[in-house]
N, C-alpha and C positions, 0 to 999 in steps of 0.2 A: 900083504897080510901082516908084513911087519910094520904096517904104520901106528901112529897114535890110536887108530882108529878098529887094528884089528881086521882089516880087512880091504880089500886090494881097493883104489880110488881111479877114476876116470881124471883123465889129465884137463884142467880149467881151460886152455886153449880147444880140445872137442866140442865139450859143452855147450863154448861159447857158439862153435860151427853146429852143430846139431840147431841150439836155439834162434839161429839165423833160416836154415832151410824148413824148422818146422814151418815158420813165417813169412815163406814164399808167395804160396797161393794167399795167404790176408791178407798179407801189407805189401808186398812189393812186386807181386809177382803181372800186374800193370804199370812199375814204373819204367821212367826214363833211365832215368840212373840215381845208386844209393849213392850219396853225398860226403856220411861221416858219420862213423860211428866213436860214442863217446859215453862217458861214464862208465866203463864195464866193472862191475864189482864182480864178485865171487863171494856170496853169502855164506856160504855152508859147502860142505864133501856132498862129491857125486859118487858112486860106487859103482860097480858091475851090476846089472841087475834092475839097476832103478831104471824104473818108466817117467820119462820126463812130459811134462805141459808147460803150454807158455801162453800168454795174453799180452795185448798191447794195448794198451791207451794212447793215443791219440793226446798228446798237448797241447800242438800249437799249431798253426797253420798261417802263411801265406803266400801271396804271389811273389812270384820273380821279378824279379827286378829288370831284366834284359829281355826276355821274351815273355809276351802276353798271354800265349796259349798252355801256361806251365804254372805251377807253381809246388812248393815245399810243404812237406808234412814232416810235424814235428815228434816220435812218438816215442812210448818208453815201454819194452818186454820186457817181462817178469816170469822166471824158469822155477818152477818148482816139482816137487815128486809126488811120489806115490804116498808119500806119509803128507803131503801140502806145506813141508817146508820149503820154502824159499831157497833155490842156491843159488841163482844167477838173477842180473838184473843189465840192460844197456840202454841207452839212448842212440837214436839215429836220425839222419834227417833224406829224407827219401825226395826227389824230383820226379811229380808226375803231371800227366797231360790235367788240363783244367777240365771239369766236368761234360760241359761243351765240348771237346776235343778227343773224350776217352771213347765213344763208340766209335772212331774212326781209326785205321792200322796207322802208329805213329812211322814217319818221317822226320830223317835229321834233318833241319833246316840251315 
């Protein structure tokens, strides 16, 4: 309550965890393994209280380079609140089975 802001703030390290697990089930909740997470800003204050949403777009895409039945997605979530400002933003790159490969239970090879 004593910040600039007047009122208690969520710590930018949560946020960032909150807006990874909203995005479970859309983006990676079929991968193999997350890769690397990169660019993470912090747009604006998160507060007690705020209700967060997030979206991802999809950048980039392609195959691996060492194994054939896999490849990389390249995507960028975008965390905003209940007023549709923006506070967080990341880049990640996700390893998942190739389309061919996803109705089948993955195996490490």
């Amino acid at each position: 309550e004593q910040s600039q802001f007047g009122q208690n703030l969520v710590n930018g390290t949560l946020v960032f965890s909150i807006a990874v697990g909203m995005t479970v089930n859309d983006i990676s909740g079929a991968c193999i393994a997350m890769l690397e997470y990169e660019n993470i800003k912090h747009l604006g204050p998160t507060f007690h209280g705020d209700t967060l949403y997030a979206r991802t777009n999809v950048l980039d895409k392609w195959e691996s380079k060492s194994k054939n039945d896999r490849g990389i997605v390249y995507v960028e979530t975008i965390v905003s609140n209940q007023r549709e400002e923006d506070v967080l933003t990341l880049k990640r790159k996700i390893l998942v089975p190739k389309r061919e490969y996803a109705a089948r239970p993955y195996t490490h090879k």
